[in-house]
DSSP file (Angstrom, degrees, kcal/mol; ACC not computed):
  #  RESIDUE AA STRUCTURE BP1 BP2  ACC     N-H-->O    O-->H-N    N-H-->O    O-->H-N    TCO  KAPPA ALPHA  PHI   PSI    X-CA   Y-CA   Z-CA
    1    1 A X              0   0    0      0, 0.0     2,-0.3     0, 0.0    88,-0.0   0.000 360.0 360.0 360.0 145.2 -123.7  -50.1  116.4
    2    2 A X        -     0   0    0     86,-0.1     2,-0.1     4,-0.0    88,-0.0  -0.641 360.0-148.0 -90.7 125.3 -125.5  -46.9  117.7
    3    3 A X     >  -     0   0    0     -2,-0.3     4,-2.4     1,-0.1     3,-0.2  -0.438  28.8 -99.1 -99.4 174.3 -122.7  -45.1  119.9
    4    4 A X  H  > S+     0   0    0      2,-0.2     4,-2.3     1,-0.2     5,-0.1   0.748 126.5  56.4 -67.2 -30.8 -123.6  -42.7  123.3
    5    5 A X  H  > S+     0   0    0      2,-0.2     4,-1.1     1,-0.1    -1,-0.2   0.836 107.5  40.9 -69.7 -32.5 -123.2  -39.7  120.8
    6    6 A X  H  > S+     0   0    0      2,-0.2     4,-3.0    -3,-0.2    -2,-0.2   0.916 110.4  59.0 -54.2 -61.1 -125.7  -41.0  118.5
    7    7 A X  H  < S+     0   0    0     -4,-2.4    -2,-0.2     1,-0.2    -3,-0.2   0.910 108.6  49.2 -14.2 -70.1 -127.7  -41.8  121.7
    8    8 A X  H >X S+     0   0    0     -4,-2.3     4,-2.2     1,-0.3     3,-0.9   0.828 107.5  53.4 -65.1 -38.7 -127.4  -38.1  122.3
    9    9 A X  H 3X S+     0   0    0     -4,-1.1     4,-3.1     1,-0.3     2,-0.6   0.961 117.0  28.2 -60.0 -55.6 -128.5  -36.8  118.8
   10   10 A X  H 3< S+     0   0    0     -4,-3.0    -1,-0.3     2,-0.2    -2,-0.1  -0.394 118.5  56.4-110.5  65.5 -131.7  -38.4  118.1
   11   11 A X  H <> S+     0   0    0     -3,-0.9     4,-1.1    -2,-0.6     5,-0.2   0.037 118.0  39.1-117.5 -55.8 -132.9  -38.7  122.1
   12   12 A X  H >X S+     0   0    0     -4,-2.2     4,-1.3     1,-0.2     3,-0.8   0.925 113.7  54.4 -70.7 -40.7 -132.2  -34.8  122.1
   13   13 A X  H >X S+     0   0    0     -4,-3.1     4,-2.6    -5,-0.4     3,-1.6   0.974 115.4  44.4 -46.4 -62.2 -134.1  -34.9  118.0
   14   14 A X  H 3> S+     0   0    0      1,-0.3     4,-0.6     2,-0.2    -1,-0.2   0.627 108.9  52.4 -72.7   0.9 -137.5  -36.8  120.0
   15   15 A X  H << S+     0   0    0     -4,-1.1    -1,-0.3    -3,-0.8    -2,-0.2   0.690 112.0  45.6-101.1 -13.8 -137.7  -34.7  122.9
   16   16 A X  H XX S+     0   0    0     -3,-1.6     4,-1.9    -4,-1.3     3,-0.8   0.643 106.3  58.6 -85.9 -29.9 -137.8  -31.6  120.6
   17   17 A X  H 3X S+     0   0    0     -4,-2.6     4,-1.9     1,-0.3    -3,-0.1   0.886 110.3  50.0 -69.0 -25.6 -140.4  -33.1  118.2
   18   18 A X  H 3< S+     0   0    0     -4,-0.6    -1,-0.3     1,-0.2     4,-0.2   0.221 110.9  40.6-121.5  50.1 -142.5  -33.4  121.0
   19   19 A X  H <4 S+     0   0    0     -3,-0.8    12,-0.4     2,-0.1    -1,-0.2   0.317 104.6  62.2-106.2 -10.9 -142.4  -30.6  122.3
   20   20 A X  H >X S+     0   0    0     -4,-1.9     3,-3.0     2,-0.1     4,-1.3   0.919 114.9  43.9 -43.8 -84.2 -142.5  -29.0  119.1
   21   21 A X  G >< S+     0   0    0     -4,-1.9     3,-1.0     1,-0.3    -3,-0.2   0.763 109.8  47.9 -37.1 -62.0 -146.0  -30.8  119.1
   22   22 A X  G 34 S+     0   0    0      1,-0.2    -1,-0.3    -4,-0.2     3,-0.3   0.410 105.7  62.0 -94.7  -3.3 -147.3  -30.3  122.3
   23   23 A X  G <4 S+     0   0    0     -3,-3.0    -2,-0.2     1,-0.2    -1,-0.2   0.266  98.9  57.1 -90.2   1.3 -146.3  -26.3  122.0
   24   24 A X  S << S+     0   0    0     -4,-1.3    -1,-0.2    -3,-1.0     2,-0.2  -0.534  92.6  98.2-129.9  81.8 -148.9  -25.9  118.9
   25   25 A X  S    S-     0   0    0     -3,-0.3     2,-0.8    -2,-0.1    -1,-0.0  -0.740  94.5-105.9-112.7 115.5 -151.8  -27.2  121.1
   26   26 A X        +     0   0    0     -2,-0.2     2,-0.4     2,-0.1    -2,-0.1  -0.065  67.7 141.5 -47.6 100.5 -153.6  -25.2  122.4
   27   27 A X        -     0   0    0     -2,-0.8    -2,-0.1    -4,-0.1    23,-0.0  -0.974  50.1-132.5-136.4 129.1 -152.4  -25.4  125.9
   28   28 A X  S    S+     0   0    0     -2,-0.4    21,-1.6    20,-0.1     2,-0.3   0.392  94.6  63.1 -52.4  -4.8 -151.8  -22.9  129.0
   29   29 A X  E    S-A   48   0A   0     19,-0.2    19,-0.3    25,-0.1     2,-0.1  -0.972  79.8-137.5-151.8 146.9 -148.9  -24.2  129.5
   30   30 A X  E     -A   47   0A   0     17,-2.2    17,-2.7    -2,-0.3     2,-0.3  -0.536  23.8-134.7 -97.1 146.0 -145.0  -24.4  127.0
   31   31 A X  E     -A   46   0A   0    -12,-0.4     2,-0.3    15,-0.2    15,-0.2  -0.768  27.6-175.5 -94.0 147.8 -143.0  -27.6  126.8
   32   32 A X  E     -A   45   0A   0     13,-1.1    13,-1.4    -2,-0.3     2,-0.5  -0.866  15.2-127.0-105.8 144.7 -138.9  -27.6  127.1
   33   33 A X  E     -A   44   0A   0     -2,-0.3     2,-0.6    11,-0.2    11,-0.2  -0.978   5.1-144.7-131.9 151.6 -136.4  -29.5  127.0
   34   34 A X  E     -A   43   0A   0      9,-2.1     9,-0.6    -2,-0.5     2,-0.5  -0.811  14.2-179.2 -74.7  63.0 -133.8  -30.3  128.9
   35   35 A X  E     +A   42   0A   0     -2,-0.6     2,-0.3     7,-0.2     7,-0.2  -0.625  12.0 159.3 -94.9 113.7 -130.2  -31.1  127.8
   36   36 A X  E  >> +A   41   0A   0      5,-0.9     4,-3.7    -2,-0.5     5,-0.6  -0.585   8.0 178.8-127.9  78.0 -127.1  -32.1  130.0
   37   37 A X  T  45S+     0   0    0     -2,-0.3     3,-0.2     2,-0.2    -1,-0.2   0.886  76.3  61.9 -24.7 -59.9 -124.7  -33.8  128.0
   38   38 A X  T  45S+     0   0    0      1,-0.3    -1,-0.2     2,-0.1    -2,-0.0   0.887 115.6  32.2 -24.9 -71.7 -122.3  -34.2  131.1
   39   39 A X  T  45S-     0   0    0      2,-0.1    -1,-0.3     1,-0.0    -2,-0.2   0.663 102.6-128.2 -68.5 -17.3 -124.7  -36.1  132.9
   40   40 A X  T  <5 +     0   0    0     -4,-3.7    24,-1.0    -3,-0.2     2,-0.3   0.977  61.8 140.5  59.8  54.2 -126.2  -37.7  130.0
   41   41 A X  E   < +AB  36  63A   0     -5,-0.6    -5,-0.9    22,-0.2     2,-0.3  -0.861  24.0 178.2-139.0 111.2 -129.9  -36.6  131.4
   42   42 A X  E     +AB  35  62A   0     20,-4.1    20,-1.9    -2,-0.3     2,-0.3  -0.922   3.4 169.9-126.2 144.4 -132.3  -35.5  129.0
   43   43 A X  E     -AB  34  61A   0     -9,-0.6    -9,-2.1    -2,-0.3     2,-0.7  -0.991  32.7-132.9-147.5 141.1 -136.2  -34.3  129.7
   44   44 A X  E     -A   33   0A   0     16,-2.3    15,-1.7    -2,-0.3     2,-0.6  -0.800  29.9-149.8 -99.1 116.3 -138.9  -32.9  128.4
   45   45 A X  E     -AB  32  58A   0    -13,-1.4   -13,-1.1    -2,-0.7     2,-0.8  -0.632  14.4-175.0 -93.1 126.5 -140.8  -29.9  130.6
   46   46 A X  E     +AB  31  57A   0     11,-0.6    11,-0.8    -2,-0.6     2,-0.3  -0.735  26.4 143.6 -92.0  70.6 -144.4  -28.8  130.9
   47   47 A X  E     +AB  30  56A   0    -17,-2.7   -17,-2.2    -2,-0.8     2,-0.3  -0.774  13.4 112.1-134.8 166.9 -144.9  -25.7  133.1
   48   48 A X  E     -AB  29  55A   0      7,-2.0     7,-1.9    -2,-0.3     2,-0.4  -0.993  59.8 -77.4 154.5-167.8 -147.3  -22.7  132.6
   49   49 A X  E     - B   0  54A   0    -21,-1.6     5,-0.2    -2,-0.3     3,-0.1  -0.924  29.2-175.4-136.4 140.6 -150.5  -21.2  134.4
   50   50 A X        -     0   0    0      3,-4.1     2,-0.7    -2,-0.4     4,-0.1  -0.519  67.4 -47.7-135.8  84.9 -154.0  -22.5  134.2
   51   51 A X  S    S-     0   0    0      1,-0.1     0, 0.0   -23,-0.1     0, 0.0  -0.956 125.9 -27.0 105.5-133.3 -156.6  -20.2  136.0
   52   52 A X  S    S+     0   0    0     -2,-0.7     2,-0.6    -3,-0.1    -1,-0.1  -0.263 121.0 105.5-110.4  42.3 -155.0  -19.8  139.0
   53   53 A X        -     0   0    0      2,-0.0    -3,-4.1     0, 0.0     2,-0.4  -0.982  54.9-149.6-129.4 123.4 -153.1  -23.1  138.8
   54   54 A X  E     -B   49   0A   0     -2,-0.6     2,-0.4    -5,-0.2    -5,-0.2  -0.817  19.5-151.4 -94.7 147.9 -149.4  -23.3  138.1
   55   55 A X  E     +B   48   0A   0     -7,-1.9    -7,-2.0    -2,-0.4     2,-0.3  -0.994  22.7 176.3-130.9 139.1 -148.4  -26.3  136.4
   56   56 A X  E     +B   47   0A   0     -2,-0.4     2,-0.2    -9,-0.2    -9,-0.2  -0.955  11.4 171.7-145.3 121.6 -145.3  -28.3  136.3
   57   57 A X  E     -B   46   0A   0    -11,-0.8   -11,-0.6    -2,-0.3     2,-0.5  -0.645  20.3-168.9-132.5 140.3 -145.2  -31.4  134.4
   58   58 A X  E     +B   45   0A   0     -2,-0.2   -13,-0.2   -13,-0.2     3,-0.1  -0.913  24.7 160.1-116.3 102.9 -141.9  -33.9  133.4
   59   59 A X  E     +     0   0A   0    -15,-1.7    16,-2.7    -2,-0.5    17,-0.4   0.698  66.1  42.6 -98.9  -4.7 -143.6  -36.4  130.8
   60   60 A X  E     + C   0  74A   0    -16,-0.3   -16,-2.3    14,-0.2    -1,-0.3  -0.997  61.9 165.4-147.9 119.2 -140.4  -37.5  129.3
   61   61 A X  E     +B   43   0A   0     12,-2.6    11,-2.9    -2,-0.3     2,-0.4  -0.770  14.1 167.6-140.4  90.5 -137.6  -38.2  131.5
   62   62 A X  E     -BC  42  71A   0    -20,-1.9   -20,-4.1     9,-0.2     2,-0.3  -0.937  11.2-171.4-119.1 137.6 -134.3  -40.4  129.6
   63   63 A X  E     -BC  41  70A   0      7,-0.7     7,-5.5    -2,-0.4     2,-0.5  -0.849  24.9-140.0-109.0 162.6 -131.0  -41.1  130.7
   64   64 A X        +     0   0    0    -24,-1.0     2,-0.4    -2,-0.3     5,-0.1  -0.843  39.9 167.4-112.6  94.1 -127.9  -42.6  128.9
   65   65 A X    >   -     0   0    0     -2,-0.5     3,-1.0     1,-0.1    -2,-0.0  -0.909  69.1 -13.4 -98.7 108.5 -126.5  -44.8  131.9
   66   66 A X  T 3  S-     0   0    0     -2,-0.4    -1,-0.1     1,-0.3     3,-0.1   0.507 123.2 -61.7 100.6 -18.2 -123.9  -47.4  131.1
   67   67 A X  T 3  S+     0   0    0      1,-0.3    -1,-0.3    26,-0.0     2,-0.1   0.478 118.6 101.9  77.1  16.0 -124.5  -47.1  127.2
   68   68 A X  S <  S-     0   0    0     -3,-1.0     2,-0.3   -64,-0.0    -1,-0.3   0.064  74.0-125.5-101.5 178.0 -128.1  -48.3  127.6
   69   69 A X        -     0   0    0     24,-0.5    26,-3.8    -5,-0.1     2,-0.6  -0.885  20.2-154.4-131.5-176.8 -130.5  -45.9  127.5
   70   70 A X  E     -Cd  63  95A   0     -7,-5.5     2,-1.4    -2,-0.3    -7,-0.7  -0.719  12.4-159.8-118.1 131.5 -133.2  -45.3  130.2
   71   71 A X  E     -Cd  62  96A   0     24,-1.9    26,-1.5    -2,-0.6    27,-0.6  -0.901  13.4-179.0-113.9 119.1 -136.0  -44.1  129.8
   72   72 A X  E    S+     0   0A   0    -11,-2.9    26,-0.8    -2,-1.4   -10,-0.1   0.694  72.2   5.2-107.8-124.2 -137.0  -42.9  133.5
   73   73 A X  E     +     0   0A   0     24,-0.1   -12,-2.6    -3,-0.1    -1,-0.4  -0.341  55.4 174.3 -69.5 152.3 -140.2  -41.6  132.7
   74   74 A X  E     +C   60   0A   0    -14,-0.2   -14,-0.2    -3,-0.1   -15,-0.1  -0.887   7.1 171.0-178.6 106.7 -142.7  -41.4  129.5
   75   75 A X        +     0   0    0    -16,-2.7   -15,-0.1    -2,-0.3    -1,-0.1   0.169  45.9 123.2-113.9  12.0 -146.2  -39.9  130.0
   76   76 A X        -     0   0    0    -17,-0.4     4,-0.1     1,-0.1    -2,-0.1  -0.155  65.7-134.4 -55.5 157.1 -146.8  -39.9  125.8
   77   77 A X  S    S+     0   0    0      2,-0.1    -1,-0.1     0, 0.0    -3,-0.0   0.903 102.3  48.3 -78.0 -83.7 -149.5  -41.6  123.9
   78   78 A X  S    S-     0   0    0      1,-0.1     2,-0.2     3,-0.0     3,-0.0   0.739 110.3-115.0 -25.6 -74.9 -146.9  -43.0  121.2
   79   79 A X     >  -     0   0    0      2,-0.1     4,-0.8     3,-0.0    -2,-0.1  -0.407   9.3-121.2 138.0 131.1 -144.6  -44.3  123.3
   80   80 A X  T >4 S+     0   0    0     -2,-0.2     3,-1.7     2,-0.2     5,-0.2   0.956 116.8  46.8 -39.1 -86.4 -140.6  -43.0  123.9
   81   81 A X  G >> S+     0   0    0      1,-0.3     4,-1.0     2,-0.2     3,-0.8   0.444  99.2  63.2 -57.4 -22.0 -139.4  -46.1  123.0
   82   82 A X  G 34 S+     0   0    0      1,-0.2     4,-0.5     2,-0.2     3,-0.3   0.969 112.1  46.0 -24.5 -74.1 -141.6  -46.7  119.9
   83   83 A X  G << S+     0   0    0     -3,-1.7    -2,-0.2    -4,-0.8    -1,-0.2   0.020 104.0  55.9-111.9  46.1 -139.6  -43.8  118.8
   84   84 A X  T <4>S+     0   0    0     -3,-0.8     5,-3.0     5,-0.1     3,-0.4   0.447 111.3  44.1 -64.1 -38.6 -136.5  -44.8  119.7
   85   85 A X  T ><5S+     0   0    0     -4,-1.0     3,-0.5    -3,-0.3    -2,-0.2   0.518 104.4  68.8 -90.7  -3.0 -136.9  -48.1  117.7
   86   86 A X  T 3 5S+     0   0    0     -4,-0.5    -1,-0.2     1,-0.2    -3,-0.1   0.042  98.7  47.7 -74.9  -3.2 -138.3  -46.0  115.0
   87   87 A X  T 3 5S-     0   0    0     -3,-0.4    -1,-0.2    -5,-0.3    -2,-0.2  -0.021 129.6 -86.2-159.3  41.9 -135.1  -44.5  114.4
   88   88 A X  T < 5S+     0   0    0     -3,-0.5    -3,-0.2     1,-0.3   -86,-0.1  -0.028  77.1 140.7 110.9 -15.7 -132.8  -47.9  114.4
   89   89 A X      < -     0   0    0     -5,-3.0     2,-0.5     1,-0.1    -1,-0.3  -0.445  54.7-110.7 -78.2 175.4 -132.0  -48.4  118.1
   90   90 A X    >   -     0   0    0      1,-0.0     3,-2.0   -88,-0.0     4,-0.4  -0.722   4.6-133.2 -81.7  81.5 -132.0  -51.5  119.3
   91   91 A X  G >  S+     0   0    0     -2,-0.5    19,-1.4     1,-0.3     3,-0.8   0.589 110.1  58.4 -52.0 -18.0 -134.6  -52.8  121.7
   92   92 A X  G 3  S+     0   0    0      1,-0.3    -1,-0.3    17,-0.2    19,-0.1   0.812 100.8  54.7 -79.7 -32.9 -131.4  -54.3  123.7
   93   93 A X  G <  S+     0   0    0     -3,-2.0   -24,-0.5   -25,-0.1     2,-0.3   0.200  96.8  78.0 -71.4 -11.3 -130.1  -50.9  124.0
   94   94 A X    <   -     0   0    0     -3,-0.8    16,-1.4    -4,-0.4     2,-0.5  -0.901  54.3-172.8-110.8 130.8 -133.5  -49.4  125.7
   95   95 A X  E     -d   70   0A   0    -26,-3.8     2,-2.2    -2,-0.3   -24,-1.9  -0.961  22.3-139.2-131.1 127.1 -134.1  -50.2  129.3
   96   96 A X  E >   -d   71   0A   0     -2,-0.5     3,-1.9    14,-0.4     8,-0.2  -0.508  23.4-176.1 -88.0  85.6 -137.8  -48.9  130.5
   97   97 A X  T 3  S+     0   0    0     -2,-2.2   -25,-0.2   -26,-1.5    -1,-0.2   0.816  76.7  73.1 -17.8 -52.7 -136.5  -47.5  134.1
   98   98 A X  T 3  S+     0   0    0    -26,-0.8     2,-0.3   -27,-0.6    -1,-0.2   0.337  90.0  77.0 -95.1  27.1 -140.2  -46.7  135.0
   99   99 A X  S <  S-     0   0    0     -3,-1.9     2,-0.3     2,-0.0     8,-0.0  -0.904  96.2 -99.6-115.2 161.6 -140.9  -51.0  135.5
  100  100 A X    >>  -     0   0    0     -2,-0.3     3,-3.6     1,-0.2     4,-0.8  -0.608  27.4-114.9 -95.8 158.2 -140.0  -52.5  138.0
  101  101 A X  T 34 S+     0   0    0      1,-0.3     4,-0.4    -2,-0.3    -1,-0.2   0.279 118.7  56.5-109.0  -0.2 -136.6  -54.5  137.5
  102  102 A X  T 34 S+     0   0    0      2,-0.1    -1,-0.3     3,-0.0     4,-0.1   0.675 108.7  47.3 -63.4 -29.8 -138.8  -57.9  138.2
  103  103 A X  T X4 S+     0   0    0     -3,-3.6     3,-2.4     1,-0.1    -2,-0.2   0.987  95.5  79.7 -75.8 -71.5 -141.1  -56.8  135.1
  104  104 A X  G >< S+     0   0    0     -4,-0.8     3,-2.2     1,-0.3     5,-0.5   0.493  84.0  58.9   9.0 -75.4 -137.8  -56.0  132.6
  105  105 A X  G 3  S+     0   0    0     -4,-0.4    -1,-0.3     1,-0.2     3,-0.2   0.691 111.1  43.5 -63.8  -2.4 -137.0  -59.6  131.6
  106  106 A X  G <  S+     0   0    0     -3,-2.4    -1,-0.2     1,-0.1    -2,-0.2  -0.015  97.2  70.8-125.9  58.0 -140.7  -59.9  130.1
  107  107 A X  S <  S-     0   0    0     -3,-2.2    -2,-0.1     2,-0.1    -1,-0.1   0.255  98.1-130.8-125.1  10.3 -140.9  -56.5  128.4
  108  108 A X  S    S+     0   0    0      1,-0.2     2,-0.3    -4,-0.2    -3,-0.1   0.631  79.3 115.1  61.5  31.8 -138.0  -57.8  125.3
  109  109 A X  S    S-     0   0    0     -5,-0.5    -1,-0.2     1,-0.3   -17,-0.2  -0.579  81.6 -66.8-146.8 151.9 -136.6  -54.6  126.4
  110  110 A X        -     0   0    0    -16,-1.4   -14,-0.4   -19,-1.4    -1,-0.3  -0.314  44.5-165.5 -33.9 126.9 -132.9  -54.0  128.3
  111  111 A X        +     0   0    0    -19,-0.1     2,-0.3   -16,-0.1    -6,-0.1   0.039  32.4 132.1-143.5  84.6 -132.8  -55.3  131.3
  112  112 A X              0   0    0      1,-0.1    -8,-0.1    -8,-0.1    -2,-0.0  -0.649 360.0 360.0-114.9 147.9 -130.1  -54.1  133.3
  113  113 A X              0   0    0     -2,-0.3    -1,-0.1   -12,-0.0   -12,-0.1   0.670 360.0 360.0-131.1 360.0 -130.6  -52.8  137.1
């Protein structure tokens, strides 16, 4: 069984791959990420100038609430939770935050609210 430290390891491993990714694109604007162990709140950030347009972007927004985790937001093609479950957790163990807690029980997914 996949522990909150584990959690912490490979949530922090997929928010760097894509951001890795989405910083050799060409793009106006660099991804970050965001680690606070404490809280157990992890993000990826999008910010940069285009023209005369600042932009400031969250596409990836997961917490580890409870021993769950949540995935709060997830503006990816792939999917977060794809590649969560792509690297052994547990579909019971994922709760997708950004439905709404009537949708949960027919997404096979956590559904704790």
């Amino acid at each position: 069984m996949d522990t909150p430290l584990n959690y912490r390891t490979i949530i922090q491993a997929i928010l760097q791959e894509h951001a890795d990714y989405r910083n050799s694109a060409n793009s106006p604007y660099r991804s970050r990420i965001l680690v606070d162990e404490t809280r157990d709140n992890y993000a990826l950030i999008d910010s940069g100038w285009e023209g005369d347009r600042y932009f400031h972007s969250t596409p990836i927004h997961i917490e580890i609430i409870d021993g769950l985790i949540w995935i709060q937001n997830d503006e990816t093609e792939s999917g977060v939770a794809r590649d969560l479950l792509d690297r052994g957790i547990v579909q019971q163990a994922i709760v997708l935050g950004f439905r709404h807690p009537k949708v949960r029980p027919h997404t096979g997914f956590a559904i704790a609210s």
